[in-house]
C-alpha positions in Angstrom: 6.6 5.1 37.6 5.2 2.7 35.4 7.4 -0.7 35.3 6.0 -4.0 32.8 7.9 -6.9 31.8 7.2 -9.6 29.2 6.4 -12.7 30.5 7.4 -14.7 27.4 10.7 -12.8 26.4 11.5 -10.6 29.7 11.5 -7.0 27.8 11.3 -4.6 30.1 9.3 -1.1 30.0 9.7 1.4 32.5 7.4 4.4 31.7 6.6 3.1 28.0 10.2 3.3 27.3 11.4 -0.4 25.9 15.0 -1.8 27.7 16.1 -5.2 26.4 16.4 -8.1 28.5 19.8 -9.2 28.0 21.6 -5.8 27.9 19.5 -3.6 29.7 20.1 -1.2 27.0 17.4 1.4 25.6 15.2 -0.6 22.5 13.2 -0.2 19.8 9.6 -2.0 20.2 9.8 -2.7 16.6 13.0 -4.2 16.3 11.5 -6.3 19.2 8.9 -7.5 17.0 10.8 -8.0 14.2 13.8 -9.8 16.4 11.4 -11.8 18.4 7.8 -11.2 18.9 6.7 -11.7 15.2 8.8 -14.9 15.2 6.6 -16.5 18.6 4.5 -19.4 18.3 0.8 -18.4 18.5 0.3 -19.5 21.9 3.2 -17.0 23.2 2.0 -13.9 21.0 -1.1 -14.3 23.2 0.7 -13.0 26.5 3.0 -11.0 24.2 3.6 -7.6 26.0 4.8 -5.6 22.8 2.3 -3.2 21.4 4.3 -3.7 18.0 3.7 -7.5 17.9 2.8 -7.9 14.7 4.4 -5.3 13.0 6.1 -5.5 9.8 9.5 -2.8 10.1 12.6 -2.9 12.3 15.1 -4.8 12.9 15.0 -8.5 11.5 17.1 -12.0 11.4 17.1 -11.8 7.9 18.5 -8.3 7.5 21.1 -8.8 10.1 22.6 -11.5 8.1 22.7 -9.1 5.0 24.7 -6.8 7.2 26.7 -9.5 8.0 27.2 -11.3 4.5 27.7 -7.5 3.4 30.3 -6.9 5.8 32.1 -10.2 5.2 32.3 -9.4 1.2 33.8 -6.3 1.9 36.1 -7.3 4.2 37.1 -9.7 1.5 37.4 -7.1 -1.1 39.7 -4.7 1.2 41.8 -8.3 1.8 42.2 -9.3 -2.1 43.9 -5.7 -2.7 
């Protein structure tokens, strides 16, 4: 069994397989990188342990808050009827 963990964000990787830090849940390497990796100084992507850093793809900040802003307008619609 092959167990890693990032020393910058604590990712974890047990056979190749990505498991967030906080949750412990099954990831998505690129979400990773687009959550958190890509968004590291330049001094932390140097001991970066996700093979996606650098990635363009996934999950990001910015979407999430259209999800959220999207969400929220609806939500406002179904409210105003």
């Amino acid at each position: 069994m092959d167990i890693r963990q990032c020393s910058i964000c604590g990712a974890n990787w047990i056979d190749k397989q990505h498991y967030w830090s906080g949750t412990g849940k099954k990831g998505n390497e690129l979400d990773l990188a687009g959550l958190v990796c890509n968004n590291l100084t330049d001094e932390k992507k140097q001991n970066c342990a996700n093979p996606r850093l650098g990635e363009k793809g996934g999950q990001t900040w910015a979407k999430r808050l259209t999800q959220i802003d999207n969400a929220l307008e609806e939500s406002k619609l179904n409210h105003d009827r």
